[in-house]
Structure formats: C-alpha cells, structure tokens
C-alpha positions in Angstrom: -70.7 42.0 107.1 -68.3 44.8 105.8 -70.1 47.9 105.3 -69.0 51.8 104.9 -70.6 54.9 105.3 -70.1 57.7 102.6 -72.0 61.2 102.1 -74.5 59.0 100.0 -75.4 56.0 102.2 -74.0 52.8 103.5 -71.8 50.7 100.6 -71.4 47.1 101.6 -68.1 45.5 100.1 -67.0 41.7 100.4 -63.1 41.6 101.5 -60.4 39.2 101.1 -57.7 40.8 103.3 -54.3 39.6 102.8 -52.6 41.8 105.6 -49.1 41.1 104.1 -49.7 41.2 100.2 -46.8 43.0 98.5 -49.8 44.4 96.1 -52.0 47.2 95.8 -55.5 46.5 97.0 -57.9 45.1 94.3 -61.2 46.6 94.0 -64.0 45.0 91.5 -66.8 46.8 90.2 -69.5 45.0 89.1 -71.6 46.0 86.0 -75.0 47.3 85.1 -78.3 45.5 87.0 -76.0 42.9 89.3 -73.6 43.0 92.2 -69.9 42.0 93.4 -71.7 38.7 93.0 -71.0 39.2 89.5 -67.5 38.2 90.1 -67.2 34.3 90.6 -65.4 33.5 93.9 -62.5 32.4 91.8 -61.6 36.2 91.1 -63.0 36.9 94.5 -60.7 35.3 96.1 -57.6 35.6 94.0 -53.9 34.6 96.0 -52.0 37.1 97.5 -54.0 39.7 97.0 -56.1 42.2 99.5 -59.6 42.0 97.3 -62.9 43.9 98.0 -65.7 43.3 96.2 -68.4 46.3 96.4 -71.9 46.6 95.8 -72.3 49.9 93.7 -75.1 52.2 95.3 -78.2 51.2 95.2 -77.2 47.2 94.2 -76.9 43.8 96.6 -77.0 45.2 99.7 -75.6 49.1 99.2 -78.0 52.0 100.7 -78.4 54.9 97.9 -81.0 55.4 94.8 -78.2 54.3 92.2 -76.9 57.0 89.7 -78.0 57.6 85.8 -74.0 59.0 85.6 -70.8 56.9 85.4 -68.8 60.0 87.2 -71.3 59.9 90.3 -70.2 56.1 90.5 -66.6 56.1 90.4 -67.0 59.0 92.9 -68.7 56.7 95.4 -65.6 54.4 94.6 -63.5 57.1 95.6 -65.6 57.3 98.9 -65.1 53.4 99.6 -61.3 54.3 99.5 -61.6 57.4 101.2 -63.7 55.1 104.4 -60.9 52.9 104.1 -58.0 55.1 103.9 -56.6 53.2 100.6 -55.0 55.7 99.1 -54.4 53.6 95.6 -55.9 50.8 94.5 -56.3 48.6 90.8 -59.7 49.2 90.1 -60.9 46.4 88.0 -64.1 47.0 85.8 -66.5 45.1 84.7 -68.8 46.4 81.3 -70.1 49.5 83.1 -67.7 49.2 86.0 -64.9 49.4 83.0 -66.4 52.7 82.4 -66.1 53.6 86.0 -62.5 52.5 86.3 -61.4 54.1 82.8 -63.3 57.2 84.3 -61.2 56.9 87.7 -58.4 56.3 85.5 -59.0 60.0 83.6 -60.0 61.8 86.7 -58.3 60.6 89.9 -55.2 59.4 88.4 -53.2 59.6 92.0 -55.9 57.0 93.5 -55.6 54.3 90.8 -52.2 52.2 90.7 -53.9 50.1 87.7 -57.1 48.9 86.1 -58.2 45.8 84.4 -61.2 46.4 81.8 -62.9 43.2 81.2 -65.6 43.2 78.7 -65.5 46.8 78.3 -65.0 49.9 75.9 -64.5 54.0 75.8 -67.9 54.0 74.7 -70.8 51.6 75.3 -74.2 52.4 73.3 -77.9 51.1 74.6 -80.5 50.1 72.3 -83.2 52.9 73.0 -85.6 49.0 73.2 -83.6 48.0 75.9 -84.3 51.0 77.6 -88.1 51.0 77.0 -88.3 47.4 78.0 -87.1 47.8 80.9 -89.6 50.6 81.9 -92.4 49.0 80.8 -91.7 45.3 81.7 -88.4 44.2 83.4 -89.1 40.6 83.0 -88.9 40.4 79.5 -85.9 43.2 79.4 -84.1 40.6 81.9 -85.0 37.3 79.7 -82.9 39.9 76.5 -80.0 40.8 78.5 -79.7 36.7 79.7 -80.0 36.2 76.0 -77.8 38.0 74.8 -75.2 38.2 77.6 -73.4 34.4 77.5 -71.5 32.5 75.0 -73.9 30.1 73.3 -72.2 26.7 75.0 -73.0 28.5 78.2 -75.1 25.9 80.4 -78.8 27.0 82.0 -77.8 27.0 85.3 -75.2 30.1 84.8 -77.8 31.8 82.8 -80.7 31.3 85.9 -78.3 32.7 88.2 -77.5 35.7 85.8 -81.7 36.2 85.3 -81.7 36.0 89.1 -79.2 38.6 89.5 -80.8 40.7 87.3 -84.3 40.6 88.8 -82.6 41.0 92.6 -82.2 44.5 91.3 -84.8 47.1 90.7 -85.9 48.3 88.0 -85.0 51.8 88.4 -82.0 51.3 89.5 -80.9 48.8 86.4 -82.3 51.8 84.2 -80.3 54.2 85.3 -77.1 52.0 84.9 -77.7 51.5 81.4 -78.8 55.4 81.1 -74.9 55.6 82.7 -73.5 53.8 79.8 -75.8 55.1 77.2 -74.5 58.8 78.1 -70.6 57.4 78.5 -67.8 58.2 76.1 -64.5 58.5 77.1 -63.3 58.1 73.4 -61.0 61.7 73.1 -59.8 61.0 76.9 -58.7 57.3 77.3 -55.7 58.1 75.4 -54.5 59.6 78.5 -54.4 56.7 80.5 -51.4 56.9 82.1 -51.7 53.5 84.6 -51.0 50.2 84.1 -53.9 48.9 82.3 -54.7 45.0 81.4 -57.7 44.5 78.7 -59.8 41.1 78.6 -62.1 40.7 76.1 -64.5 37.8 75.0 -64.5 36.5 71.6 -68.2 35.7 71.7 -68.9 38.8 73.7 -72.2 40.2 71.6 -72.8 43.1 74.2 -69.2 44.2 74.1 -67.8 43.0 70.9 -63.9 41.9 70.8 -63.2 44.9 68.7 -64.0 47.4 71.3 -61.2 45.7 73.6 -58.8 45.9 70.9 -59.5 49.5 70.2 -58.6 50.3 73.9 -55.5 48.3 73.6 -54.4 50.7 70.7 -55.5 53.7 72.6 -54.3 53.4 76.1 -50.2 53.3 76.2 -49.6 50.8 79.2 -51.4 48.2 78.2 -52.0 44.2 77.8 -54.3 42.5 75.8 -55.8 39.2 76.6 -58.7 37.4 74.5 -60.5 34.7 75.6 -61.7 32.6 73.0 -65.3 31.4 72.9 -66.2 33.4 76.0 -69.2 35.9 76.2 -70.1 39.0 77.8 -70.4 37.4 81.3 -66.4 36.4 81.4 -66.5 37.1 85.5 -68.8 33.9 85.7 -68.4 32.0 82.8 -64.7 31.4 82.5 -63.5 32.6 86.3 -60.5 30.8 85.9 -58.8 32.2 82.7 -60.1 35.9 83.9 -58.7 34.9 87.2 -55.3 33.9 85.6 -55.0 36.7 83.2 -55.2 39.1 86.3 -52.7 37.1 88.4 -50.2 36.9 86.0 -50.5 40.6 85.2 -50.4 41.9 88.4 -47.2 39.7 89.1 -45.6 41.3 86.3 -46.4 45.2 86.8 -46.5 44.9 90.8 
C-alpha cells in the first residue's frame, strides 16, 4: 500500500494513476473524524483522472498525532505533493478538508490548479456540546454527528458505515479536527481565490447548510455552483454519483 514519508510521519494515500490523463492530479481530503474512505469509490475512481485519496495525519492508516489547526493540515498536503513531486494539483475538500483546500488555495496558490468545496464554508462553527461530548463520551458524540450528518431518506446501512468510520478514529484525534474547524475563518481571505473553484452543496445539508455554499459562490470569482437537492452533509457517500458527475464535468470544462 502507497505510503509517504513527510517531516511528521508516514501519510498513506489510495491512488488511481492514470499515467496519460491530460489533467491535473486530483487530491481528496477527507473531513473531520473519517478517512479517504469518506469518498465513495465512485469519486475514487473517477475516468481519466490521476486520483489520490489521503488519510490526513493521524486518520485510517496515516502515522502522526493529528492537528487542532487547519494550516498544519494543508501543510502536510503540501508535503504529500512535495514526496511526490506534483507540483500542482485540484485539491478537493470535503467539510473540513474544504477548509484545508480554501486554505491551500489562500496560501500556496502556485501548488493548487483548482479546488472543489463540497459541503463546505469560509467559516464552520462547533457546538461547544459537541466538543464536550466528545471528551467525555465519544460514543454518544458519534451517534449526534450520524444523526445529524445524512439526509433523512438516507438508509441505515450508510449511516452504520458513517458511525463505523467515526469510531475507527480516536477520540483525540476527532477533537482536535473539529477544534480545526471551530478556530477556521477564512471569511476576509476567500475573496482572493484566484483558482478555478467548483462549489457543491447539499440541500438537506444541516452541518453545512446550503447557504454557506452559496455565500462562497458570491465570494470567490472563478467559480461554479452546483446543488444537490435532497442530499445531506455526507454528499461523498450518499449521492457519489451526482458529486462524481458534477466534478467530471467541471474539470472537462476548466482543464
């Protein structure tokens, strides 16, 4: 299995190599608690497209402590491509790895060719609770987020695998993401965005409400807005196919 080796630890990364893809190479971040996992194989696997899927530090199967900082996690991107030689890639963000790619986006504008933001925003608040809950029992902290987290009509077997995910990862480390997100607010910078940039949002997203999505859309110059009706926060795994299409067709059109 694909692993690299930064200053911080070992990052493991699922690829699908496409040696003569006329793209950039796709990188996913996963959000808060889970890992590349979090994007269904449909995305995974997308056509024509060189796709690596990484576990952040300290998630799946990634050495490192995690981070309580968005900034130290788009760094350890950065390292992925630096291991790799990629010099630019789309970086394509889930909730908190949104904040990570908006934050690349900001920062190291020469390494990012594009990013997609899917269930995302330039800000993303924690419930203080949340927080508490998951110091003092994870458990029921997991059983809020799966609550909370798919589109009503989503079917219990998606929702066991989400819990699963959730519990796969340690406490600490889950804490410290949301910490990440808690402390995040690119809301005076994403203005600046200067690459190509395609928005999903969910219409049932409750953790990332529809609004958020739209408010990037009439902040960041370059970019495409897509809503997917009905869908919730978990729009990697609940409706792979129309994230997966969205993405297709977008890159096709700015690549």
């Amino acid at each position: 299995m694909p692993f690299v080796s930064t200053p911080n630890g070992k990052l493991f990364y699922a690829e699908k190599n496409e040696p003569l893809s006329p793209y950039p190479p796709l990188i996913l971040v996963h959000g808060a608690g889970v890992d590349h996992s979090g994007w269904a194989a449909e995305i995974r696997r997308l056509t024509d497209m060189r796709v690596l899927a990484v576990d952040l530090p300290g998630h799946g199967q990634s050495e490192g402590a995690g981070y309580q900082s968005v900034v130290a996690y788009a760094e350890s991107i950065k390292a992925l491509m630096d291991a790799l030689k990629i010099e630019k890639a789309i970086i394509a963000g889930h909730s908190m790895g949104g904040a990570i790619a908006q934050t690349m986006a900001v920062s190291m504008p020469a390494r990012v060719a594009g990013i997609i933001l899917v269930g995302t925003g330039a800000k993303l608040g924690v419930n203080p609770s949340l927080l508490e809950t998951i110091k003092n029992d994870y458990p029921a902290a997991a059983e809020l987020i799966t609550k909370w987290e798919w589109a009503k009509e989503t079917g219990d077997d998606l929702r066991r695998i989400g819990r699963k995910q959730l519990l796969a990862t340690p406490s600490a480390i889950t804490y410290g993401d949301l910490v990440a997100c808690n402390l995040y607010d690119l809301s005076d910078a994403v203005a600046k965005i200067q690459a190509p940039t395609l928005i999903i949002g969910g219409g049932a997203d409750k953790m990332t409400p529809f609004p958020l999505s739209e408010s990037l859309a009439a902040q960041i110059p370059n970019s495409t807005l897509v809503k997917i009706e009905g869908a919730g926060h978990k729009m990697p795994m609940e409706r792979p196919q129309e994230v997966a299409q969205a993405m297709t067709q977008w890159i096709e059109a700015c690549f």
